[in-house]
C-alpha positions as CSV (number, residue, x, y, z in Angstrom):
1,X,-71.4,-169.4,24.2
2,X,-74.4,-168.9,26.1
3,X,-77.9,-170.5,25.2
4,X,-80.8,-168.2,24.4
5,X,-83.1,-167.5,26.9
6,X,-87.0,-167.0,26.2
7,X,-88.6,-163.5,27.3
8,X,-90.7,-165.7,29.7
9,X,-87.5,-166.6,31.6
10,X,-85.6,-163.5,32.0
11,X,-85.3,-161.6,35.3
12,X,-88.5,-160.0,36.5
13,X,-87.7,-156.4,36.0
14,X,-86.3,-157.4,33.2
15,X,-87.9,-156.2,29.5
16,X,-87.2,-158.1,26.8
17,X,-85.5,-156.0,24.3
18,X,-87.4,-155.4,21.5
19,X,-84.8,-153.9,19.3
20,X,-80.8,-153.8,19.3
21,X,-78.8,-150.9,17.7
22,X,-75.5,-149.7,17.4
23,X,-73.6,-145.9,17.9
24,X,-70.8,-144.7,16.1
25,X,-69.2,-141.1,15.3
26,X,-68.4,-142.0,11.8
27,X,-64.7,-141.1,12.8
28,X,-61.7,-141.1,10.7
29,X,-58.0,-140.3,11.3
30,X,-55.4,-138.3,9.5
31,X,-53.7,-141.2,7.6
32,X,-57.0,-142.6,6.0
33,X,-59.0,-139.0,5.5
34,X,-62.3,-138.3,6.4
35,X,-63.5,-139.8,2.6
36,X,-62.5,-143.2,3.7
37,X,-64.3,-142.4,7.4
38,X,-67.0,-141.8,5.6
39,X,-67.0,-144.8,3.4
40,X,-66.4,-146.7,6.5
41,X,-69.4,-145.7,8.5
42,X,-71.6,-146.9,5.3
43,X,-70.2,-149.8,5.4
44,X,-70.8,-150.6,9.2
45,X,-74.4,-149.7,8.6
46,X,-74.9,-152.0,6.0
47,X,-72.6,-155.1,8.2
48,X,-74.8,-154.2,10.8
49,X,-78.5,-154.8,8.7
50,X,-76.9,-158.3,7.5
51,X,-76.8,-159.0,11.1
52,X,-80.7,-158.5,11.4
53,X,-79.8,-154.9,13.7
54,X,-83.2,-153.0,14.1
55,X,-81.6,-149.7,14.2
56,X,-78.1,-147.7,13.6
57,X,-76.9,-144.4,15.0
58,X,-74.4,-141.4,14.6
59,X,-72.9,-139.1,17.3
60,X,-73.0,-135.2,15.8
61,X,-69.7,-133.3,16.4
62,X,-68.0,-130.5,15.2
63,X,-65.0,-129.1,14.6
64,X,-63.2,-132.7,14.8
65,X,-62.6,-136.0,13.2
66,X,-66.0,-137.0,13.4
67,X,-69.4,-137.1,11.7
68,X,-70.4,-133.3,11.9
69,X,-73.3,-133.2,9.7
70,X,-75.4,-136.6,10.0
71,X,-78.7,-136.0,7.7
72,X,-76.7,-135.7,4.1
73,X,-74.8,-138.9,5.6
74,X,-77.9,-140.9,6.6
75,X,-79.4,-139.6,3.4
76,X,-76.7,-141.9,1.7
77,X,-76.5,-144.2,3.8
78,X,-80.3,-145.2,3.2
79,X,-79.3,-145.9,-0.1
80,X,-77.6,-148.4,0.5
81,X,-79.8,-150.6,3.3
82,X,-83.6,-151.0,2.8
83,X,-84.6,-151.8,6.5
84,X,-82.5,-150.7,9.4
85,X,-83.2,-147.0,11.0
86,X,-81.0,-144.4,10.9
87,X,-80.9,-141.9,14.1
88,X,-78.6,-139.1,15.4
89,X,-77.7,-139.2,18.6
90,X,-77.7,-136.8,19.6
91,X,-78.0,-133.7,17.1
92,X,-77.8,-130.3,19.9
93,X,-80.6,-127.9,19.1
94,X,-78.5,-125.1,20.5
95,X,-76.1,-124.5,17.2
96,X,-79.2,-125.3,15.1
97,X,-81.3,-123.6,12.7
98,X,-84.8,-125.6,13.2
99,X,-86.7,-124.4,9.9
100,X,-83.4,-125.4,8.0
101,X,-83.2,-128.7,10.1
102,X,-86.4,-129.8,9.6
103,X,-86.4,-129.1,6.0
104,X,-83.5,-131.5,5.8
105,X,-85.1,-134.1,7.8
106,X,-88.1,-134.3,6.1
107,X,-85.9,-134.1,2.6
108,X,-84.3,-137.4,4.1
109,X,-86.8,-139.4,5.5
110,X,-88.8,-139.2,2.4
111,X,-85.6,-140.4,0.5
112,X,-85.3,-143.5,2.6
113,X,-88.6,-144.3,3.0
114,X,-89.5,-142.9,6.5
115,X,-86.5,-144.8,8.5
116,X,-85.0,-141.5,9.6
117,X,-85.7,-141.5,13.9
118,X,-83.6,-138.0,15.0
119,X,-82.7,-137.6,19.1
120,X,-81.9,-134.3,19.7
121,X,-80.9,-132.3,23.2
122,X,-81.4,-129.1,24.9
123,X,-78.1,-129.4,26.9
124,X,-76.0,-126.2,28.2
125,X,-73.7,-126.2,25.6
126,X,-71.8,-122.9,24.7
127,X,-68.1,-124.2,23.7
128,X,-68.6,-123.1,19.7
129,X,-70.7,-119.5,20.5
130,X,-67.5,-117.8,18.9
131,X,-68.3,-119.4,16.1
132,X,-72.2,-119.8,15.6
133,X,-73.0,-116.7,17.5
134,X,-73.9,-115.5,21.2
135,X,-77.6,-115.5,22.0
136,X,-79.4,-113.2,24.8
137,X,-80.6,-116.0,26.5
138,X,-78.4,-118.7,28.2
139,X,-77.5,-121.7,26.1
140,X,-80.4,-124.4,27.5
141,X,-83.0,-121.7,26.7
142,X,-81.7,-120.9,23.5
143,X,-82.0,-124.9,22.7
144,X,-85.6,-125.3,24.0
145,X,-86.8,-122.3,21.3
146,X,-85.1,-123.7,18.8
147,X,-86.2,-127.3,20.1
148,X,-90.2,-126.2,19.6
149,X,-89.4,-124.4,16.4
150,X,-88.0,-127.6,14.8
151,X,-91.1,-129.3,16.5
152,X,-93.8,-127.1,15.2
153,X,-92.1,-127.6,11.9
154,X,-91.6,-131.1,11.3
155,X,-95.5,-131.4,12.2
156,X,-96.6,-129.3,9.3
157,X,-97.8,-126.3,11.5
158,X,-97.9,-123.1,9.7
159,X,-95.0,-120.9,10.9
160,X,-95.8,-117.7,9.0
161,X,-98.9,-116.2,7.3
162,X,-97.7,-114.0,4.8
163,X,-99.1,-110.1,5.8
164,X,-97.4,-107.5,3.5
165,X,-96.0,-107.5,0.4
166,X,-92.5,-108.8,-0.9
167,X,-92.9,-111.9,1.6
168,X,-92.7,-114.3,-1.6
169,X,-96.2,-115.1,-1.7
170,X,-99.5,-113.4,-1.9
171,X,-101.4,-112.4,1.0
172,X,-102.6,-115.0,3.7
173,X,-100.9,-117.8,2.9
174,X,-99.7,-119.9,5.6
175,X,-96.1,-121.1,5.0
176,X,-95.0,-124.7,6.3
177,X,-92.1,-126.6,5.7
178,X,-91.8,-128.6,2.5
179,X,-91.2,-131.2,1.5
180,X,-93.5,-133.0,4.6
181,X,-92.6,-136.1,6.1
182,X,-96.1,-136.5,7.7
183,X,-94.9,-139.2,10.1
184,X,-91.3,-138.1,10.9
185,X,-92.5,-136.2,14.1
186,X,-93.3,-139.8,15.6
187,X,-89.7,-141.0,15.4
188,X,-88.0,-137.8,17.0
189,X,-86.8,-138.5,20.7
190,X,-84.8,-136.4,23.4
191,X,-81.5,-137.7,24.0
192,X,-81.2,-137.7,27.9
193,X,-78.5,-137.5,30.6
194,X,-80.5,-136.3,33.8
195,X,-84.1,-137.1,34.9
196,X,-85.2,-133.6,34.2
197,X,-84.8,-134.0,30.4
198,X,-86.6,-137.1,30.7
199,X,-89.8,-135.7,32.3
200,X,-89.5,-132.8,29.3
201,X,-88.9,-135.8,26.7
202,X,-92.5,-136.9,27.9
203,X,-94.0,-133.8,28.5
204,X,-93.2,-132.5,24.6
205,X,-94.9,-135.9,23.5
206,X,-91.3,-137.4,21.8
207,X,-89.2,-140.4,22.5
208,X,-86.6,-140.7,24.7
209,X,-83.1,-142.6,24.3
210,X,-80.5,-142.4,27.3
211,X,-77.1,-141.9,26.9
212,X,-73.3,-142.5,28.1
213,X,-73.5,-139.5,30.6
214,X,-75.1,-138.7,33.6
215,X,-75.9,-135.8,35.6
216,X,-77.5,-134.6,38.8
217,X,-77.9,-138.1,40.2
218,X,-78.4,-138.9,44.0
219,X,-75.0,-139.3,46.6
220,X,-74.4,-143.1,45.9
221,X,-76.8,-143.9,43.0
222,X,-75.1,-145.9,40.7
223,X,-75.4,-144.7,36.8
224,X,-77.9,-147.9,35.6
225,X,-80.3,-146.8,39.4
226,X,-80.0,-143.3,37.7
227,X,-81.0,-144.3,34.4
228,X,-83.6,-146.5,35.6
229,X,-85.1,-144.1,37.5
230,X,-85.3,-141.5,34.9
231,X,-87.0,-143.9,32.4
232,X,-90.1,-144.4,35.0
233,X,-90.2,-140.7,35.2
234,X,-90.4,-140.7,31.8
235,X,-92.8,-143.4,31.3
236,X,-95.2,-141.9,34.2
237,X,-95.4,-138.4,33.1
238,X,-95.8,-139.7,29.8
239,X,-99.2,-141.4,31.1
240,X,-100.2,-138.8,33.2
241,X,-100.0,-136.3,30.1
242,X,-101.2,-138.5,27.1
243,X,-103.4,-141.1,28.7
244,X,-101.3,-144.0,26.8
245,X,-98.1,-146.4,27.2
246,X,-95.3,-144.2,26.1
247,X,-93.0,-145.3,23.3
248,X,-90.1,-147.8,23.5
249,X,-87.1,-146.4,25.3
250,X,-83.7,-146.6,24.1
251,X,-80.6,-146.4,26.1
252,X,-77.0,-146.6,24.8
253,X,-74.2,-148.7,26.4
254,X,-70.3,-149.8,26.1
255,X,-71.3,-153.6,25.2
256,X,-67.8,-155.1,24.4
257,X,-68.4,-158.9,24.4
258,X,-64.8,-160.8,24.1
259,X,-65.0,-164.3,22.6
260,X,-61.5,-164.3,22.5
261,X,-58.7,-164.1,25.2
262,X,-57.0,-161.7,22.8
263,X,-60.0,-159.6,22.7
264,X,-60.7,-159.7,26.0
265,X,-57.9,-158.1,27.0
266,X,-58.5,-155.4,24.5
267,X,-61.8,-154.2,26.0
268,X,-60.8,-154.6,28.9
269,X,-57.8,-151.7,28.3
270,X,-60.7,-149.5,26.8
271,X,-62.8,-150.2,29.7
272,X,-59.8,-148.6,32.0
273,X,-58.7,-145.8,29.3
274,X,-62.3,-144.8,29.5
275,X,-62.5,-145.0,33.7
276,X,-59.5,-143.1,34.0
277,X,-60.0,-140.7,30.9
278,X,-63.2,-140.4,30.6
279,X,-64.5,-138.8,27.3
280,X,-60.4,-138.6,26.1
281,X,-60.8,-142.3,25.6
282,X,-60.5,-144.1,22.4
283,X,-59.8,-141.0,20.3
284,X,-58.4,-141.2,16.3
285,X,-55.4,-140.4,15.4
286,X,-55.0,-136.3,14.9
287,X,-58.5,-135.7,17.1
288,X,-58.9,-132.6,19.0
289,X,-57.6,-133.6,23.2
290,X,-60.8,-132.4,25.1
291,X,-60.6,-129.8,27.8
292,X,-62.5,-131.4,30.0
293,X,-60.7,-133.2,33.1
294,X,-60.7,-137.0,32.9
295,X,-62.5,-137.3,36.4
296,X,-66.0,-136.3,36.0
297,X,-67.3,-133.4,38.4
298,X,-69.9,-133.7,41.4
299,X,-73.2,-135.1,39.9
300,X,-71.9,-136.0,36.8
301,X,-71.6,-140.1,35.6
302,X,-70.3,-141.8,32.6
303,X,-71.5,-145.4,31.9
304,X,-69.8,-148.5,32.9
305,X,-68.1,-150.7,29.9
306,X,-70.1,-154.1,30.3
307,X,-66.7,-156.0,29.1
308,X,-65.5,-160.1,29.4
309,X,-66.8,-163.1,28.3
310,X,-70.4,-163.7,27.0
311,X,-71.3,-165.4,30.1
312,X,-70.4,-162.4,31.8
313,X,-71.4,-159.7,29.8
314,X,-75.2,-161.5,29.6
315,X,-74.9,-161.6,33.8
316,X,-73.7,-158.4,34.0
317,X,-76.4,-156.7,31.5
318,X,-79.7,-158.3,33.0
319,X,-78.4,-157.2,36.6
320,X,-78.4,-153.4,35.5
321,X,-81.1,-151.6,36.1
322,X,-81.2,-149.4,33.1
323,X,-80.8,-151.7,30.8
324,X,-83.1,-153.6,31.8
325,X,-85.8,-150.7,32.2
326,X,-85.4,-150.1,28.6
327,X,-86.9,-151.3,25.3
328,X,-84.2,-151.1,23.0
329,X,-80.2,-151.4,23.8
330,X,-77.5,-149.6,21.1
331,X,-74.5,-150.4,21.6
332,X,-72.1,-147.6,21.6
333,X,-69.0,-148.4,19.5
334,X,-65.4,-147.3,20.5
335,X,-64.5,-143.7,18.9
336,X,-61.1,-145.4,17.2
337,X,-62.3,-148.9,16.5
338,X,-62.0,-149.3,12.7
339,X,-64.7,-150.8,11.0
340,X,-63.6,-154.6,11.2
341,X,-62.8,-154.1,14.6
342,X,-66.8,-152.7,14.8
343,X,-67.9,-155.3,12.8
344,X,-66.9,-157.8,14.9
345,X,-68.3,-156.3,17.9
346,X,-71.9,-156.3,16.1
347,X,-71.5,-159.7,15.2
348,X,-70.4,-161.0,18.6
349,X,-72.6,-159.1,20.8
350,X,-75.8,-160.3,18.4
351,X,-74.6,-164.0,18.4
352,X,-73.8,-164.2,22.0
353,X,-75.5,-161.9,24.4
354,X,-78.4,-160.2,22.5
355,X,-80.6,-163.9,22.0
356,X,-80.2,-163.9,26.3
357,X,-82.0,-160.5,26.5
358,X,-85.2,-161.8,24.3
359,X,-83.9,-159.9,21.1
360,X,-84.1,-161.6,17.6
361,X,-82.8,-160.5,14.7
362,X,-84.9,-158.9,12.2
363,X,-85.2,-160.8,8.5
């Protein structure tokens, strides 16, 4: 085990981490049913605040064996811890109604006393338009309207004054979203896989957390130069446009520390299932196959596995540039891990490596 080494003596361009998280998709398979997923993903959020973890996260998706609607589930799951945060990551605003949205946000974050911090993207997606409906616009459009909507709502802004009659209230008054979480709009952030996003994260005035994919990087440029570059765009427009230091940044990674021959060799079959299938990797039993080819097209990066023994893991993470340009690491959890297996990933990752990169837990 490695010895814990003070923020004064970590690498230069390296920033103490300030918070450690985790990722899952709240997954289940079809011998166990989504009830017990469900269960499951409670349970890992509540292991994970015994463990002193500043913040937890869930991956939205639908249409498969995964967490498809995460503001009912974090409105549970804050029942049942007092202190950690609860985040999605990311929730697309594209298949989104934002007044709904942000009623159901504010609902939630009042319920578990303001710990609700929501990353949400504007990315091209149009694989479920037969479904939720075509729009005129194309898809990253569509999600930036919707994205300012929710905005404007979660801040209290008036989004109608009533003009005519039969509008549900009398004349000239100004309708807002209710309940109001007044400082939810603080804790929303723009989940990010290009620099692009991140410069839009900073101009809108929200956080930013990066992610496990990539895109538009330079010929060359490894994922964490990428990544590190984007969070100084971030962090520079962000002072240009607000006259301030910009919030903590979060980015998400494959931290698989093995304190065990026998679970060294497990990680390191994920790490070469997810190199050579990409986003197939790691799926639960009776999940949809994706359509998308295992190797990665021009431009486009997924995010190395940091995987071996804690001596190694701790070299390998203060020698990446991303993660050490960030604030806050969360540590994104195999899709088909089952919740000892996660468990024990926590627990190892926040006994080992985590004291190295200046992080303690919270009491």
């Amino acid at each position: 085990m490695t010895i814990a080494a003070p923020a004064s003596i970590l690498p230069a361009p390296f920033r103490p981490k300030q918070r450690l998280g985790f990722n899952t998709r709240v997954s289940f398979n079809d011998d166990a049913g989504p009830a017990r997923g469900l269960f499951d993903g409670i349970e890992l959020f509540k292991a994970a605040e015994r463990l002193g973890y500043q913040s937890g996260w869930a991956y939205q998706r639908h249409f498969d064996h995964y967490l498809s609607s995460p503001i009912p589930f974090f409105a549970a799951t804050g029942q049942h811890t007092t202190r950690i945060t609860l985040g999605s990551a990311v929730i697309p605003m594209r298949y989104q109604d934002p007044i709904l949205l942000a009623e159901a946000a504010g609902t939630t974050d009042l319920l578990i006393g303001g710990r609700l911090e929501l990353a949400i993207s504007t990315g091209a997606n149009a694989a479920f338009d037969a479904v939720f409906g075509a729009v005129d616009t194309d898809a990253r459009t569509e999600a930036r309207r919707r994205q300012a909507r929710f905005l404007a709502a979660i801040s209290g802004e008036v989004l109608h004054t009533v003009d005519g009659p039969g509008q549900g209230a009398p004349v000239g008054t100004g309708l807002r979203v209710t309940p109001h979480s007044p400082t939810l709009r603080s804790r929303i952030r723009q989940g990010s896989a290009s620099l692009d996003s991140a410069v839009q994260a900073a101009e809108l005035g929200i956080g930013l957390i990066s992610g496990t994919v990539q895109h538009d990087h330079a010929e060359g440029e490894s994922f964490g130069e990428y990544q590190a570059r984007s969070i100084e765009a971030f962090r520079t427009t962000w002072r240009r446009k607000w006259g301030k230091e910009p919030p903590p940044v979060t980015v998400a990674a494959s931290i698989l520390v093995g304190t065990t021959a026998e679970l060294r060799e497990k990680y390191a079959t994920y790490d070469l299932e997810r190199r050579t299938q990409g986003i197939a990797a790691s799926r639960p039993k009776g999940a949809l196959q994706p359509t998308a080819p295992a190797n990665q097209p021009p431009g486009v990066q997924i995010s190395p596995v940091f995987q071996g023994t804690p001596d190694q893991v701790t070299e390998a993470v203060l020698k990446d540039p991303g993660l050490a340009a960030a604030d806050e690491i969360v540590l994104f959890l195999p899709p088909a891990f089952g919740l000892a297996e996660n468990v024990r990933l926590l627990a190892d990752l926040a006994e080992t490596v985590a004291p190295n990169l200046g992080w303690s837990p919270a009491s």
